[in-house]
C-alpha positions in Angstrom: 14.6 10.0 -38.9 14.0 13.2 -37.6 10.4 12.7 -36.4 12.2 9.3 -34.0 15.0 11.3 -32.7 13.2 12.1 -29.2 12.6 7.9 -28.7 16.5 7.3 -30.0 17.7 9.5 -27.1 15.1 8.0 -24.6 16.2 4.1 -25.4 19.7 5.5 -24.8 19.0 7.0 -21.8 17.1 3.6 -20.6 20.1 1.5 -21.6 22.4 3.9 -19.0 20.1 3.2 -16.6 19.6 -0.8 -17.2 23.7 -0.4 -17.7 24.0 1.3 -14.1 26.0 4.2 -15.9 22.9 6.3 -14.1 22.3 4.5 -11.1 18.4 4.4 -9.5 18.0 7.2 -7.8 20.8 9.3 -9.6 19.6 13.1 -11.2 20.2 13.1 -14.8 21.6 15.4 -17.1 19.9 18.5 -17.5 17.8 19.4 -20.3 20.9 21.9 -21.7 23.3 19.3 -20.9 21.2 16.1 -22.6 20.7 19.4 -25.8 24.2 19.6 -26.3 25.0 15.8 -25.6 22.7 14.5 -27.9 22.8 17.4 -30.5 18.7 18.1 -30.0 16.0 20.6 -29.3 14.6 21.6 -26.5 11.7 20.3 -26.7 13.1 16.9 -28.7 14.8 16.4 -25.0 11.8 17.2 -23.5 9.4 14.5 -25.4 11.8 12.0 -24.5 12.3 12.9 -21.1 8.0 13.3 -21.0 8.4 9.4 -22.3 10.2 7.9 -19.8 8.0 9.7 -17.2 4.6 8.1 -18.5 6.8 4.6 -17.9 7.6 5.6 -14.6 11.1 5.4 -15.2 12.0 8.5 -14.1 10.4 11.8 -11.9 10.4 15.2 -12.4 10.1 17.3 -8.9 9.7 20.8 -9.4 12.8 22.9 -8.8 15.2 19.8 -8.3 15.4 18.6 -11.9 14.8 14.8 -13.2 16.0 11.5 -11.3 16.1 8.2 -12.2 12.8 6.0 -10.2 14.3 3.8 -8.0 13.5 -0.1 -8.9 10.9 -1.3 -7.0 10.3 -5.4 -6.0 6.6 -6.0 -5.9 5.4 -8.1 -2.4 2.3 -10.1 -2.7 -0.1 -10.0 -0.4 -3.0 -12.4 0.1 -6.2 -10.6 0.5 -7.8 -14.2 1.6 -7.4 -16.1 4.7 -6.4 -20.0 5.3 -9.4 -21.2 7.1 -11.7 -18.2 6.2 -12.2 -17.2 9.2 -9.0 -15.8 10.4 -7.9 -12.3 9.3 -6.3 -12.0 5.8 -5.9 -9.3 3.9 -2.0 -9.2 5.0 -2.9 -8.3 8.5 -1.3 -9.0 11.8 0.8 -12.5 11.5 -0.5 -13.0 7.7 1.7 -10.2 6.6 4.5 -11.1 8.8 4.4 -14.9 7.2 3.8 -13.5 3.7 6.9 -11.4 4.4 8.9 -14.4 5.4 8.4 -16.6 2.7 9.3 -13.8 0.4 12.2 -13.6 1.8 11.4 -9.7 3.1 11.4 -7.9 5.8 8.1 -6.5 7.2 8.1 -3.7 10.2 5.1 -1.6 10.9 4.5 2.0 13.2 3.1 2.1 16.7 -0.3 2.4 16.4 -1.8 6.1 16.9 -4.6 5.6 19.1 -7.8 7.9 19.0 -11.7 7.9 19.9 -13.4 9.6 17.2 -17.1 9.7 16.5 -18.3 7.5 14.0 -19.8 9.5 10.5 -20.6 8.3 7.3 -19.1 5.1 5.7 -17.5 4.0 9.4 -20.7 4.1 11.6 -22.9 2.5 8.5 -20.5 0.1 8.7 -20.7 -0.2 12.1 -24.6 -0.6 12.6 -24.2 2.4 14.9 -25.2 5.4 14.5 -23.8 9.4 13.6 -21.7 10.0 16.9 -21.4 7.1 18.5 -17.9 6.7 19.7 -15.4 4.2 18.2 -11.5 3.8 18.5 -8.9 3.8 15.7 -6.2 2.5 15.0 -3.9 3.9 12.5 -0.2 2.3 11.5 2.3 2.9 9.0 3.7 -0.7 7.7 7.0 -1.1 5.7 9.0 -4.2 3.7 12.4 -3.6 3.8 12.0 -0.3 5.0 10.2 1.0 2.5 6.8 2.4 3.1 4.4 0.0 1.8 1.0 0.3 3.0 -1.2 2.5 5.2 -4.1 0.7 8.1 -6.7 2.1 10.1 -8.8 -0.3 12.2 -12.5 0.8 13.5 -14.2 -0.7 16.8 -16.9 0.3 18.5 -16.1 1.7 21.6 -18.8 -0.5 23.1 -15.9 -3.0 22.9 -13.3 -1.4 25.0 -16.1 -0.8 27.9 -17.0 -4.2 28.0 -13.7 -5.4 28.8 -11.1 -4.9 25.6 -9.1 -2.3 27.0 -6.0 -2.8 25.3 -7.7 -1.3 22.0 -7.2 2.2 22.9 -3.4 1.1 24.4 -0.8 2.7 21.5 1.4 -0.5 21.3 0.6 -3.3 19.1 -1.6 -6.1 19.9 0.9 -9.3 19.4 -1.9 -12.1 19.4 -4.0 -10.0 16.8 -7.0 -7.9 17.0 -8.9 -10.5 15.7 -7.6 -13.0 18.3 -7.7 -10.7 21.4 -11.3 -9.8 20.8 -11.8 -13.8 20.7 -10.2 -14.8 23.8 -11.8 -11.2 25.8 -15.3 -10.9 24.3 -15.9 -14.6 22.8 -16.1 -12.4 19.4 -14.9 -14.9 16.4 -14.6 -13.3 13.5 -16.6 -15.5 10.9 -16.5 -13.7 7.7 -15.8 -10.0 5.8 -16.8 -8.5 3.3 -14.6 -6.9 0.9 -14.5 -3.1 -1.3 -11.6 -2.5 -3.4 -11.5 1.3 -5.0 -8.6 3.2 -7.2 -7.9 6.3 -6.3 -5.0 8.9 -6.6 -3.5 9.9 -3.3 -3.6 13.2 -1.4 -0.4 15.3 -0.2 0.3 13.2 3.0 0.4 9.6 1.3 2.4 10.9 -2.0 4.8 12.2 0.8 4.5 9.1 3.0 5.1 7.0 0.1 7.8 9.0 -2.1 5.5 8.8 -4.9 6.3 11.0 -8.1 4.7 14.4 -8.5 3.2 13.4 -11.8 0.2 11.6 -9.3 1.1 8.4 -12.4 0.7 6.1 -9.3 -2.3 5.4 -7.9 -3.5 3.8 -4.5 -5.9 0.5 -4.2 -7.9 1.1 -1.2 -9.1 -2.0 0.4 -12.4 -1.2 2.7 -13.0 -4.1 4.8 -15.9 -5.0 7.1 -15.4 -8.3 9.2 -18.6 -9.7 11.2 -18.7 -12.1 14.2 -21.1 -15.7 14.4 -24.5 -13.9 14.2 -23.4 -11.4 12.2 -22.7 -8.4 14.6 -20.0 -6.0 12.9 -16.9 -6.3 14.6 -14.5 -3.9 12.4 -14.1 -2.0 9.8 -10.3 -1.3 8.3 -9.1 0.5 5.3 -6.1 -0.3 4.1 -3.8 1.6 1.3 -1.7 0.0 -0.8 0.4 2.0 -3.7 0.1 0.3 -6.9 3.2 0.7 -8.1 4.6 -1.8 -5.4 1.8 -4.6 -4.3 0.7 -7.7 -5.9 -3.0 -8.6 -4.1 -4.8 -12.1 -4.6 -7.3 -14.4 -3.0 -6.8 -18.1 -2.8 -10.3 -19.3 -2.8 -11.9 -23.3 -2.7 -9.2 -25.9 -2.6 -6.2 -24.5 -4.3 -3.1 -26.8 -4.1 -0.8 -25.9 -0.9 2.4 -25.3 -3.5 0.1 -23.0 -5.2 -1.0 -21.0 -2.9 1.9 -18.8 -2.3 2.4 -15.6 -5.1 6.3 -14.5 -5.2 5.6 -12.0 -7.9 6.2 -11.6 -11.2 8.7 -13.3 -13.0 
């Protein structure tokens, strides 16, 4: 039927891709090229072409033309933590372990450094107040070399002048943030508290991330505020995560050890 012919050429076009006649990644045809290939209109080409776009199976950049997405694996990361008291949230070892029994490979940026004065959402989190000085901690983190997630870790700068230098050193902290601030201020982390937004992504993380033009992916934000015995704010980290390529979960109570673990979707 005339009215299908845009979804016929689409389900063709998926079944190169599935086929590997276009590989991931590959341009396809241009629209003249698919016109006279599949004997269509212009704009019959373009519904299906708009089709496979909303499925995110291919991306349009301006001035390039139309390329085939490149197949993504999800990676699971536990939001929750063992003992609930550790870190979570994929952080530090818990994302290198989650990594692991994936069977991926995890690598993450040198931190960028910086004291900044706390404003808004950071110093309520904080307890302190407009101005006060805190470090961050920004780092890029990747599976398998692909970008994955984006982290910034707040502290109060009250922290590095009572003996926690190494927060404003740019190299990574190999025990753990959580753990160093342990073992140099007696800080133990004993709980956080959790804020999980959508949103769509600016300029710098659709670049960071290779996301398509079409904005069709959007970005789970994970705002987390973790609190020592007494319940003193101890940080305050946002992490990014692109939802077109992270599974997150909590294990919570007394979920059975083989059950634990989420590989991702069948």
């Amino acid at each position: 039927m005339a009215g299908s012919k845009w979804r016929s050429i689409a389900d063709d076009l998926i079944k190169k891709i599935d086929s590997g006649e276009i590989p991931r990644g590959a341009q396809l045809p241009t629209e003249l090229e698919l016109q006279d290939e599949y004997d269509a209109s212009r704009n019959t080409v373009r519904d299906a072409i708009k089709w496979l776009t909303q499925r995110q199976l291919v991306e349009t950049h301006a001035g390039r033309g139309t390329f085939v997405s490149k197949k993504i694996t999800p990676f699971a990361v536990e939001l929750s933590s063992r003992q609930g008291r550790g870190p979570g949230g994929g952080e530090g070892s818990a994302y290198v372990a989650s990594a692991q029994i994936q069977n991926r490979r995890s690598s993450w940026s040198d931190p960028r450094v910086e004291i900044r004065q706390a404003t808004g959402v950071v110093a309520r989190q904080l307890q302190v107040s407009e101005g006060t000085r805190v470090v961050s901690r920004y780092q890029q983190r990747f599976i398998d070399d692909e970008a994955w997630s984006l982290q910034t870790s707040f502290y109060p700068m009250d922290f590095v002048n009572r003996g926690a230098e190494r927060l404003v050193d740019a190299v990574d902290v190999e025990e753990g943030v959580v753990k160093y601030l342990e073992q140099e201020l007696g800080l133990t982390q004993a709980g956080y508290q959790d804020l999980i937004a959508v949103r769509a992504p600016d300029q710098e993380e659709s670049i960071f991330f290779g996301l398509p033009e079409s904005a069709s992916v959007t970005l789970i934000e994970l705002s987390r505020t973790a609190y020592a015995d007494g319940g003193e704010p101890i940080r305050f980290t946002v992490t990014v995560y692109p939802a077109d390529r992270n599974i997150l979960y909590y294990n919570l109570g007394d979920v059975p050890e083989d059950r634990r673990e989420v590989a991702g979707p069948a």
